[in-house]
PDB file with one MODEL, atoms N, CA, C and O in Angstrom:
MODEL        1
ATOM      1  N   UNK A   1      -7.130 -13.074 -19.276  1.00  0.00           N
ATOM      2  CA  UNK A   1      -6.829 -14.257 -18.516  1.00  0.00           C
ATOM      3  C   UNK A   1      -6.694 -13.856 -17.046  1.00  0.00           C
ATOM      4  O   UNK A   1      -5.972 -12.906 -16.741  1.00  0.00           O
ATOM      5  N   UNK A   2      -7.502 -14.691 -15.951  1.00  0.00           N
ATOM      6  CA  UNK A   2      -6.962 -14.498 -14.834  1.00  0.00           C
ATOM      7  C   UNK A   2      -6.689 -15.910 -14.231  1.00  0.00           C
ATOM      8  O   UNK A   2      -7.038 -17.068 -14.462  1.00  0.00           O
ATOM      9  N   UNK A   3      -5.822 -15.188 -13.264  1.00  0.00           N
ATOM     10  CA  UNK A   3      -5.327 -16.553 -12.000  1.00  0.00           C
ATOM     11  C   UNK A   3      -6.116 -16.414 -10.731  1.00  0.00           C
ATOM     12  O   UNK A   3      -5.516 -16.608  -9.673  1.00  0.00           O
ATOM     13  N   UNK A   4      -7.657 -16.035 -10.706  1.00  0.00           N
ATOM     14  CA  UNK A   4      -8.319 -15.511  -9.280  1.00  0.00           C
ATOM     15  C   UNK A   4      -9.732 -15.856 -10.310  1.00  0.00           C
ATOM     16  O   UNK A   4     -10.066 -15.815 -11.494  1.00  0.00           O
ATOM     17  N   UNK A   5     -10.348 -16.267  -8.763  1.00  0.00           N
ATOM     18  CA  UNK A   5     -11.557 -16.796  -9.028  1.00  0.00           C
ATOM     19  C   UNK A   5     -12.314 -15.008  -8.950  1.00  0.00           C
ATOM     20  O   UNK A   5     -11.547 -14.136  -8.540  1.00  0.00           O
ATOM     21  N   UNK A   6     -14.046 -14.496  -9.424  1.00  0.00           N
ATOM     22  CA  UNK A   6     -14.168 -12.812  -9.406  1.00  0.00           C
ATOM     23  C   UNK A   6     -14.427 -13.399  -7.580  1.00  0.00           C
ATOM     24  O   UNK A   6     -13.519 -12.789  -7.015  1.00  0.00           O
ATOM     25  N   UNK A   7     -14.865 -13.887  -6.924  1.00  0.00           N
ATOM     26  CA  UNK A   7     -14.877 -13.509  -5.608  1.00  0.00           C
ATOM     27  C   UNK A   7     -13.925 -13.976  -4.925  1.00  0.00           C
ATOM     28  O   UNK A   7     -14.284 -14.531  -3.887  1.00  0.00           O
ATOM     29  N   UNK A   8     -12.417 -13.946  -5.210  1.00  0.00           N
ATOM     30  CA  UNK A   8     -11.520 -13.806  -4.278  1.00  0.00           C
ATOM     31  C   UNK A   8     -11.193 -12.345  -5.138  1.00  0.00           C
ATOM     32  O   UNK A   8     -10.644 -11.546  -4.380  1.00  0.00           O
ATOM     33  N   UNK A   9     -11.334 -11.955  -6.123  1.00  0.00           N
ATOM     34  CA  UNK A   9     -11.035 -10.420  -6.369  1.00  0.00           C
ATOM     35  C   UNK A   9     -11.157  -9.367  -6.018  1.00  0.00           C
ATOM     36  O   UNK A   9     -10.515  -8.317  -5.990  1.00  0.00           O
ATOM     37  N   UNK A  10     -12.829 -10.049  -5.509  1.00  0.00           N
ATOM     38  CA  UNK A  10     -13.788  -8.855  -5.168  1.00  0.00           C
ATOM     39  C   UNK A  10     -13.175  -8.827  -3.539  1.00  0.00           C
ATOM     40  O   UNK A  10     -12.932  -7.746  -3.001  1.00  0.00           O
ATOM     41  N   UNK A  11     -13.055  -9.559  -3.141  1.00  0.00           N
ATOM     42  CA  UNK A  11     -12.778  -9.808  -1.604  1.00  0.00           C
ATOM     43  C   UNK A  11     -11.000  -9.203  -1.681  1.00  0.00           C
ATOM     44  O   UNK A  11     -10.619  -8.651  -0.649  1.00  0.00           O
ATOM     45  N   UNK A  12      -9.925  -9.307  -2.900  1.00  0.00           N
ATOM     46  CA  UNK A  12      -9.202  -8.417  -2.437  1.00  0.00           C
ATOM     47  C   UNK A  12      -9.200  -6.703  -2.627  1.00  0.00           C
ATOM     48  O   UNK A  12      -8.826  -5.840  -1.833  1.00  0.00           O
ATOM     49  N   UNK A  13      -9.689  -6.594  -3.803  1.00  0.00           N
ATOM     50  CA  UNK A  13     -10.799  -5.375  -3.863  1.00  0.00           C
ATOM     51  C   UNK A  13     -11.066  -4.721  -2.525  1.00  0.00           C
ATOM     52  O   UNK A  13     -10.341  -3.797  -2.156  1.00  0.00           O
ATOM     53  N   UNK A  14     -11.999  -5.121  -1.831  1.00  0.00           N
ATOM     54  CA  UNK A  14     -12.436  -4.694  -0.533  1.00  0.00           C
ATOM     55  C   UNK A  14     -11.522  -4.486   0.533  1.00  0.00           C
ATOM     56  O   UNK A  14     -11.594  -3.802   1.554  1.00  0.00           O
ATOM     57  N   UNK A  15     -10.582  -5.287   0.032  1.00  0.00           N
ATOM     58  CA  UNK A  15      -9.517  -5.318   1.224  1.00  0.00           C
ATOM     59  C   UNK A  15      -8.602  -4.225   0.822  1.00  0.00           C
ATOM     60  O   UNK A  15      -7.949  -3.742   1.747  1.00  0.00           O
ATOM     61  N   UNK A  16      -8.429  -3.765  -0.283  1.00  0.00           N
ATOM     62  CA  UNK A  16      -7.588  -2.661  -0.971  1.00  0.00           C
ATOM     63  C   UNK A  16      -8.311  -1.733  -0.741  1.00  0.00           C
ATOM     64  O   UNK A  16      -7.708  -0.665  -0.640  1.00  0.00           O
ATOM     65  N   UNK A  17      -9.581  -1.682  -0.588  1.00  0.00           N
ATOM     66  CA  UNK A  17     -10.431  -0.147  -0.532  1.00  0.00           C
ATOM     67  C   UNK A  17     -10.361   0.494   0.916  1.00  0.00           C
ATOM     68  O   UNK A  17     -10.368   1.684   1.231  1.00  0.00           O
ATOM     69  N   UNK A  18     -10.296  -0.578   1.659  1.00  0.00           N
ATOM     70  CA  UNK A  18     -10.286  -0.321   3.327  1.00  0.00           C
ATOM     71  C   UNK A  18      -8.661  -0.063   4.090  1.00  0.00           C
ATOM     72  O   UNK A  18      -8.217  -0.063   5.239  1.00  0.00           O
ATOM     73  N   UNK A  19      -8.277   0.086   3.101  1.00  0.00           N
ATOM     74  CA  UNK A  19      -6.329   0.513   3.059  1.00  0.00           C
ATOM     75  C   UNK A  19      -6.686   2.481   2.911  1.00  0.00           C
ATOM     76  O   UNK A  19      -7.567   3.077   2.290  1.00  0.00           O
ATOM     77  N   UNK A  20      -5.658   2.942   3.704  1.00  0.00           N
ATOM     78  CA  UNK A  20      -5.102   3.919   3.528  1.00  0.00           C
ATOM     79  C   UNK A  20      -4.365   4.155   2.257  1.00  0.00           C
ATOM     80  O   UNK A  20      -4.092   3.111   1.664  1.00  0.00           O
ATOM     81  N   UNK A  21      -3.927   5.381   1.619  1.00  0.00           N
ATOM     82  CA  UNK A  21      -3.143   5.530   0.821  1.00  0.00           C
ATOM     83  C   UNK A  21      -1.437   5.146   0.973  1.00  0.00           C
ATOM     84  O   UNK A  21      -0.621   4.681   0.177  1.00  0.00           O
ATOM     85  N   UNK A  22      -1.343   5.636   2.560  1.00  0.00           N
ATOM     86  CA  UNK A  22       0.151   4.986   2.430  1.00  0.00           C
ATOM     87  C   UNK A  22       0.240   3.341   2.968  1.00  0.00           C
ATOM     88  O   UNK A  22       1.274   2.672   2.978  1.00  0.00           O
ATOM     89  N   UNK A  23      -0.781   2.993   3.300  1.00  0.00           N
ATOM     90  CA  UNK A  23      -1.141   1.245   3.525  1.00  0.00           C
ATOM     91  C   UNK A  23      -0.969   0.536   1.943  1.00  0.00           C
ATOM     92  O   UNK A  23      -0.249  -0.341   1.468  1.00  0.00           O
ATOM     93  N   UNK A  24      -1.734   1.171   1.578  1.00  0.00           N
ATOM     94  CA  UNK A  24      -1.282   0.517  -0.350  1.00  0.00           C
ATOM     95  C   UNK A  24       0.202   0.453  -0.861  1.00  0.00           C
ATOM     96  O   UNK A  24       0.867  -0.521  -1.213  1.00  0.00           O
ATOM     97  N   UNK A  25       0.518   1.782  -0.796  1.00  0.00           N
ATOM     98  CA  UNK A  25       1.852   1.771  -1.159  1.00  0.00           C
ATOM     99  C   UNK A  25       3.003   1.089  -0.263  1.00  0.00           C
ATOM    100  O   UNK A  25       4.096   0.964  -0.814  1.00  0.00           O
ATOM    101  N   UNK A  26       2.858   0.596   1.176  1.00  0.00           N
ATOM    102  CA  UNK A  26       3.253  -0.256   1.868  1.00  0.00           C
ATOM    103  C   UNK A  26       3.385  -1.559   1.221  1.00  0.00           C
ATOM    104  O   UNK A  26       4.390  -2.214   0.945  1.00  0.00           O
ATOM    105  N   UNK A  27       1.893  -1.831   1.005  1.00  0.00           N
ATOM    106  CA  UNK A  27       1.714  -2.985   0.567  1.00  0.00           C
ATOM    107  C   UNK A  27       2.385  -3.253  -0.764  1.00  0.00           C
ATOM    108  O   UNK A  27       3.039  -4.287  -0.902  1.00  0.00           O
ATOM    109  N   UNK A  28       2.245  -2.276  -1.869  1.00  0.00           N
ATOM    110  CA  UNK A  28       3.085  -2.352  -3.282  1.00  0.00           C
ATOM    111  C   UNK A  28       4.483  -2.574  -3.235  1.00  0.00           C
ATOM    112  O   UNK A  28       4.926  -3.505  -3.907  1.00  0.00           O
ATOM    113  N   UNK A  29       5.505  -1.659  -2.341  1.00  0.00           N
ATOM    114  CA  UNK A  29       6.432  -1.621  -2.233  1.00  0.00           C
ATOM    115  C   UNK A  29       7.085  -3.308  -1.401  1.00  0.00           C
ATOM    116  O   UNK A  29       8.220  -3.737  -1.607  1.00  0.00           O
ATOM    117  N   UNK A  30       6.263  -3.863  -0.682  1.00  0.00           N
ATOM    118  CA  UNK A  30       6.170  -4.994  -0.071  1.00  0.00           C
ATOM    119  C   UNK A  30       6.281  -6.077  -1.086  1.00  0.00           C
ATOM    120  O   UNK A  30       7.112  -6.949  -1.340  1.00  0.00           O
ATOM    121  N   UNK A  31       5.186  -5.715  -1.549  1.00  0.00           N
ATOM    122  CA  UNK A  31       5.488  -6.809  -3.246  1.00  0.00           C
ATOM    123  C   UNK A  31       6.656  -6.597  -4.153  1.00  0.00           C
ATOM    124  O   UNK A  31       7.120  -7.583  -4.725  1.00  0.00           O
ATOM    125  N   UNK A  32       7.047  -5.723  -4.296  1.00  0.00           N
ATOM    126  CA  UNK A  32       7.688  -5.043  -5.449  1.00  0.00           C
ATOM    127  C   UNK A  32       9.116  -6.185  -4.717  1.00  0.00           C
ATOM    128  O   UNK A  32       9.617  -7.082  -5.394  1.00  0.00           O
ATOM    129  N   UNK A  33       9.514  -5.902  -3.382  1.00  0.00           N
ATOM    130  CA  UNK A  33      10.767  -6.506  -2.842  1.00  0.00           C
ATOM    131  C   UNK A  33      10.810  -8.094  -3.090  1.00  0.00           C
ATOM    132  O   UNK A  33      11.651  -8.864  -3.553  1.00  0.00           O
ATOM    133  N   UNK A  34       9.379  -8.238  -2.514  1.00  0.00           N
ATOM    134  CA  UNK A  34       9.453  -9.894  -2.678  1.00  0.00           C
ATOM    135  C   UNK A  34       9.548 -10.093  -4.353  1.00  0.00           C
ATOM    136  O   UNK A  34      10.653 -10.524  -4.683  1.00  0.00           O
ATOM    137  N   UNK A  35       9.004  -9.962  -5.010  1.00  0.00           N
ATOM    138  CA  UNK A  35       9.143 -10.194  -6.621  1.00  0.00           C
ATOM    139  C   UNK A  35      10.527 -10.112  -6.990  1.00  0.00           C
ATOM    140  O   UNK A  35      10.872 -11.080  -7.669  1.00  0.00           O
ATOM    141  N   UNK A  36      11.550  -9.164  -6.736  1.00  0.00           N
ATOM    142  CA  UNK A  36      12.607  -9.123  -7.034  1.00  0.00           C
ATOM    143  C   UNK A  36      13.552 -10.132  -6.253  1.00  0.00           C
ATOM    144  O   UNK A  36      14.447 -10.736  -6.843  1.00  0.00           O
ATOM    145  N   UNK A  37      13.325 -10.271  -4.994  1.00  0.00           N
ATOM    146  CA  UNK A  37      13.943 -11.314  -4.179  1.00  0.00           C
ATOM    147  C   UNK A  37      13.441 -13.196  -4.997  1.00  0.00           C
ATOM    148  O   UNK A  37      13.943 -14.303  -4.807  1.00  0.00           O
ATOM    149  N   UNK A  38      12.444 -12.805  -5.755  1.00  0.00           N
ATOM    150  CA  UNK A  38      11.771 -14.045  -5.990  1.00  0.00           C
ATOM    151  C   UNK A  38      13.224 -14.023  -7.236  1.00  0.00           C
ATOM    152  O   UNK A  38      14.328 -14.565  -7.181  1.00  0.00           O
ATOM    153  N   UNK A  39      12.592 -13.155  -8.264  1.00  0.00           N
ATOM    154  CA  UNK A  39      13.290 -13.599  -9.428  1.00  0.00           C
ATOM    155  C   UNK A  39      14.708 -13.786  -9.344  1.00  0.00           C
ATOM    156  O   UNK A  39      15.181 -14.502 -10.227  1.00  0.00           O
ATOM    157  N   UNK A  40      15.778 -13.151  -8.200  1.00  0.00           N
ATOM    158  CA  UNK A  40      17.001 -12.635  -7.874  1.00  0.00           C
ATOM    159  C   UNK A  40      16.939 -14.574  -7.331  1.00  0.00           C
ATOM    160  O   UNK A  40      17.780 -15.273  -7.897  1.00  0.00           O
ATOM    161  N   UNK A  41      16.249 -15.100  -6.590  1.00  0.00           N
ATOM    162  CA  UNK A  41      16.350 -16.612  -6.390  1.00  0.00           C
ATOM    163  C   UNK A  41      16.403 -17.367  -7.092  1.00  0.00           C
ATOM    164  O   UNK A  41      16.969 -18.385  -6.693  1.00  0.00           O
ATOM    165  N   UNK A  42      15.912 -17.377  -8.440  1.00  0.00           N
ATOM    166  CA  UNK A  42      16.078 -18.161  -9.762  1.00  0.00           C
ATOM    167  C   UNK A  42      16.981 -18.022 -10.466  1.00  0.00           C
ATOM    168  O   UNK A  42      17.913 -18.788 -10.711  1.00  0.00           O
ATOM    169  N   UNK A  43      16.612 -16.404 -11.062  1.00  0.00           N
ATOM    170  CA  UNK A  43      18.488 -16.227 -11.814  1.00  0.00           C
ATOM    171  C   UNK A  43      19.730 -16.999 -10.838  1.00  0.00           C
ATOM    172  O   UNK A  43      20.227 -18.007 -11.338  1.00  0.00           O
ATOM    173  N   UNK A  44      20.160 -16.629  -9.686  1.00  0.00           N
ATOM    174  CA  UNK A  44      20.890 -17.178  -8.589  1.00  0.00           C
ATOM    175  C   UNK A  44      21.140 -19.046  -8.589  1.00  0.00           C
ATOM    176  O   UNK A  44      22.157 -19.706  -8.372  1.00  0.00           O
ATOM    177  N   UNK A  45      19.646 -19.489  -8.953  1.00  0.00           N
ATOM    178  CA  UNK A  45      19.657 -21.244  -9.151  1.00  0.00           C
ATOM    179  C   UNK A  45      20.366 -21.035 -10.680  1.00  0.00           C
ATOM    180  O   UNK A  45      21.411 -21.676 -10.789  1.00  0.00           O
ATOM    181  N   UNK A  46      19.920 -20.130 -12.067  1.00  0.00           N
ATOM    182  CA  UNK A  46      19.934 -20.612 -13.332  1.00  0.00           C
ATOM    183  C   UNK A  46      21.512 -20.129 -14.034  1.00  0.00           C
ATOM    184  O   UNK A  46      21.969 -20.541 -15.100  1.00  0.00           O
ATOM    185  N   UNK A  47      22.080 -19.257 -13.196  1.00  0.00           N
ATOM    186  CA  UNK A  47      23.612 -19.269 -13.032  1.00  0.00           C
ATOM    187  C   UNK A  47      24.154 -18.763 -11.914  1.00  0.00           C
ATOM    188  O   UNK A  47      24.213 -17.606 -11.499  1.00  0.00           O
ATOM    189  N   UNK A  48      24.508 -19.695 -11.517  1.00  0.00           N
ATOM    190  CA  UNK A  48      25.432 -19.932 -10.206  1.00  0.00           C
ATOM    191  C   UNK A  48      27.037 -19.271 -10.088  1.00  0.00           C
ATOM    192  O   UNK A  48      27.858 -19.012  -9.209  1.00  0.00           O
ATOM    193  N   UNK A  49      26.893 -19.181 -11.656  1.00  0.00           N
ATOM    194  CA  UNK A  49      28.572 -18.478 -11.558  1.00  0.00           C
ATOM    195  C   UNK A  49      28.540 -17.241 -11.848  1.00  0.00           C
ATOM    196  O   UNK A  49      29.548 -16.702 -12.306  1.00  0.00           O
ATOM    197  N   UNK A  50      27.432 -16.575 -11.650  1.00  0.00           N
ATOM    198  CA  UNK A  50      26.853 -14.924 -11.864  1.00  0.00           C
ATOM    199  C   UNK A  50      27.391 -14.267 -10.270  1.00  0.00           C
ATOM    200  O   UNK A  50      26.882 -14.605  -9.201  1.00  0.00           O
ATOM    201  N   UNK A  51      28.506 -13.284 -10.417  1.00  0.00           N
ATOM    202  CA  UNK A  51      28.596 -12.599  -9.009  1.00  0.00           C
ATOM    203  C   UNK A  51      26.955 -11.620  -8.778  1.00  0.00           C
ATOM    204  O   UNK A  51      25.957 -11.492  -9.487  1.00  0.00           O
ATOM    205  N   UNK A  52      27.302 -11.154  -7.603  1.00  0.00           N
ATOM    206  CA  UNK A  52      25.952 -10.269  -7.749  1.00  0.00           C
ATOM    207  C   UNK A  52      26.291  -8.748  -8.196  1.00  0.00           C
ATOM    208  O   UNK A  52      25.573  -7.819  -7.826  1.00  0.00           O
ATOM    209  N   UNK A  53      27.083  -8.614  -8.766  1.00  0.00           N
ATOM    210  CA  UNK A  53      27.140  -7.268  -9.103  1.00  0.00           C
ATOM    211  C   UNK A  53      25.922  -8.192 -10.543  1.00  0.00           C
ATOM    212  O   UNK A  53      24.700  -8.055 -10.473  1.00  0.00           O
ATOM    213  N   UNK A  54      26.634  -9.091 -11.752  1.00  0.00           N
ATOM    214  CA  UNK A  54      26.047  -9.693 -12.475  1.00  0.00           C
ATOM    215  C   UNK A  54      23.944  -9.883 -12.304  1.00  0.00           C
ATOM    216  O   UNK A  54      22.943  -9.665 -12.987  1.00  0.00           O
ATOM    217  N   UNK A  55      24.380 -10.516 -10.674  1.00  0.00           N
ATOM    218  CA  UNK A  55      22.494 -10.412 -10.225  1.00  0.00           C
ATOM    219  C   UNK A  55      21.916  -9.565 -10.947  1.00  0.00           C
ATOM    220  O   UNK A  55      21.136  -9.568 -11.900  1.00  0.00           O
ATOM    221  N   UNK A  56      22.875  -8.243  -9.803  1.00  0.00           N
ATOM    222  CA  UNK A  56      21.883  -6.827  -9.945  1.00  0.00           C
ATOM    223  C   UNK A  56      21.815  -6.183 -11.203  1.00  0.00           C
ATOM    224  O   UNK A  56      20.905  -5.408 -11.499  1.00  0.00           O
ATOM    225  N   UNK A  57      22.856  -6.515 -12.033  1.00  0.00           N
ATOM    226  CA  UNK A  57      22.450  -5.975 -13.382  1.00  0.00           C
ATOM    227  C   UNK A  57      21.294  -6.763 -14.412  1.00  0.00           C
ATOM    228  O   UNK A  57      20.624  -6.220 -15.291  1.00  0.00           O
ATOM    229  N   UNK A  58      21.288  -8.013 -14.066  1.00  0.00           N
ATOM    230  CA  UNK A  58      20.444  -8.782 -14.743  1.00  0.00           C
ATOM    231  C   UNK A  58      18.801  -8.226 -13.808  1.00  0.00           C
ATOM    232  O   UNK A  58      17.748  -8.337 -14.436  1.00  0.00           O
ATOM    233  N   UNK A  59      18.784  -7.972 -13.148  1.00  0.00           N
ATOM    234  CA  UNK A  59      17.440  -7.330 -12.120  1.00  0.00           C
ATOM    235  C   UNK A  59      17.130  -6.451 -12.971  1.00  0.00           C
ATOM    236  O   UNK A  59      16.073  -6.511 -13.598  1.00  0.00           O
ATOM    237  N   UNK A  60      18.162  -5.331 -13.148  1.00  0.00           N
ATOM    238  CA  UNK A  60      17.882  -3.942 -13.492  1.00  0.00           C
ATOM    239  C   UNK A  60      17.123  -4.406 -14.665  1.00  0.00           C
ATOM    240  O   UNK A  60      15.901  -4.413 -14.816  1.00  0.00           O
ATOM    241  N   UNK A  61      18.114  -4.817 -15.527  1.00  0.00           N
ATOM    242  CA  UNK A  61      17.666  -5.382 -16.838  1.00  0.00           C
ATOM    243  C   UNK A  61      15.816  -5.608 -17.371  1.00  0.00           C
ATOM    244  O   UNK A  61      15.062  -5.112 -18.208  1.00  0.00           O
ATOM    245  N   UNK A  62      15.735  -6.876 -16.072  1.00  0.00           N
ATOM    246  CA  UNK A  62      14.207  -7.068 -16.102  1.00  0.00           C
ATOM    247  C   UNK A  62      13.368  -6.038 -15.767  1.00  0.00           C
ATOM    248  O   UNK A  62      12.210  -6.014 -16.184  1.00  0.00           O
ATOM    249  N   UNK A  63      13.806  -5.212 -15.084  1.00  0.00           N
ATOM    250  CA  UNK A  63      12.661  -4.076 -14.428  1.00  0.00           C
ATOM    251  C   UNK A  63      12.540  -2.975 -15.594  1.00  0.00           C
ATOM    252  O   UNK A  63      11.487  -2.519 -16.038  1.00  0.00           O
ATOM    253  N   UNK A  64      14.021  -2.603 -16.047  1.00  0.00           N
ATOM    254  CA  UNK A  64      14.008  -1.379 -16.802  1.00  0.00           C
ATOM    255  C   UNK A  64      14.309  -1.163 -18.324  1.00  0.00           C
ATOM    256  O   UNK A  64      14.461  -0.128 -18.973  1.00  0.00           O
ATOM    257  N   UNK A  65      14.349  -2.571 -18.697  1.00  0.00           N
ATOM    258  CA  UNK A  65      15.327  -2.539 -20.474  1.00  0.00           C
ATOM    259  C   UNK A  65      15.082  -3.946 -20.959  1.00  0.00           C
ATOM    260  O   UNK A  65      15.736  -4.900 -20.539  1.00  0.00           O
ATOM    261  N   UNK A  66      14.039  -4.057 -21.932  1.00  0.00           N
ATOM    262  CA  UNK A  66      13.715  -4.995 -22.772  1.00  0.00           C
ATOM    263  C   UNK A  66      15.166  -5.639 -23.349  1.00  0.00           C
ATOM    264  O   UNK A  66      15.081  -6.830 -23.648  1.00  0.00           O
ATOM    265  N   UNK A  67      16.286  -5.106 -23.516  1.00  0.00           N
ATOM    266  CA  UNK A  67      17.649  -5.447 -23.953  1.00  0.00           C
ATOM    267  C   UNK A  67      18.662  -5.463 -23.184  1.00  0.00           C
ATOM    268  O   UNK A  67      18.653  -4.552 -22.355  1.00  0.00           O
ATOM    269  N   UNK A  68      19.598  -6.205 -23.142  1.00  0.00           N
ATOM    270  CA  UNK A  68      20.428  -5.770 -22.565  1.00  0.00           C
ATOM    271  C   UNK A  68      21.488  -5.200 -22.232  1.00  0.00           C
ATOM    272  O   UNK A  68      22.441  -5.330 -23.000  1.00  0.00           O
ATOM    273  N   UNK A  69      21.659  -4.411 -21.021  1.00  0.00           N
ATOM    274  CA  UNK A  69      22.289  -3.226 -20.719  1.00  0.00           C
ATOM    275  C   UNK A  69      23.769  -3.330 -21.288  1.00  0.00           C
ATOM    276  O   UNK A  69      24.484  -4.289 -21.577  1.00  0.00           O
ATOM    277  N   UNK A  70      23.957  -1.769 -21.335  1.00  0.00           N
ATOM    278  CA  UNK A  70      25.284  -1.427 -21.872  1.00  0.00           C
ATOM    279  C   UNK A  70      26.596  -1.766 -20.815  1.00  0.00           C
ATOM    280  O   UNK A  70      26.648  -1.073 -19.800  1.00  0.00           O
ATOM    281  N   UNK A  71      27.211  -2.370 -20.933  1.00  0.00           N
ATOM    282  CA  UNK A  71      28.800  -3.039 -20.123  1.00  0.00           C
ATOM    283  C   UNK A  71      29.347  -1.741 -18.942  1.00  0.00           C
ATOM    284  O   UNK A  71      30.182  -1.917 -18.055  1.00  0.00           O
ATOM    285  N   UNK A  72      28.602  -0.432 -19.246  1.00  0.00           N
ATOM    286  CA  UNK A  72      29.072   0.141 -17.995  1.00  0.00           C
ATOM    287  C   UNK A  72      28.321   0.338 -16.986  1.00  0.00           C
ATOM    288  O   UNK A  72      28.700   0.789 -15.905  1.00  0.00           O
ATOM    289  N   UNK A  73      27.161  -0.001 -17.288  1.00  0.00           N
ATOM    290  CA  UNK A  73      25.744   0.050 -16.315  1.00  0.00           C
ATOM    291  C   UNK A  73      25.436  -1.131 -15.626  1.00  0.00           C
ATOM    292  O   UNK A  73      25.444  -2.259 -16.118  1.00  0.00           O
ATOM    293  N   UNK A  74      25.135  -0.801 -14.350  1.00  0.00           N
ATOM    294  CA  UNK A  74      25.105  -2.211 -13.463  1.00  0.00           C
ATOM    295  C   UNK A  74      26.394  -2.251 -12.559  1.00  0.00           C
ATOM    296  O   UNK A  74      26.593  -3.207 -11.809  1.00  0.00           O
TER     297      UNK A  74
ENDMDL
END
């Protein structure tokens, strides 16, 4: 399944090939923040009475552990 037509792929393709190595990882690490800032905005709307220590453990959660974490982690 995709969400991209092949020539906006190919066109980001090209645009990824004409990147440096640490331009990519710029760019990854760029995403990586916004994605977490994205999801950290929803959890945040879907309980409101979550402190953020709560956030950041529910983050970790999604990034690193299909289950959830043990009560001293986070």
């Amino acid at each position: 399944m995709r969400d991209t037509t092949p020539e906006a792929a190919e066109a980001q393709m090209a645009a990824l090939r004409r990147m440096t190595g640490p331009q990519r990882m710029s760019k990854a690490l760029e995403l990586s923040v916004a994605m977490r800032e994205t999801l950290k905005s929803r959890l945040r709307k879907q309980h409101p009475e979550w402190s953020e220590q709560q956030l950041k453990r529910e983050l970790l959660r999604y990034a690193f552990a299909p289950k959830p974490l043990p009560p001293g982690l986070g």
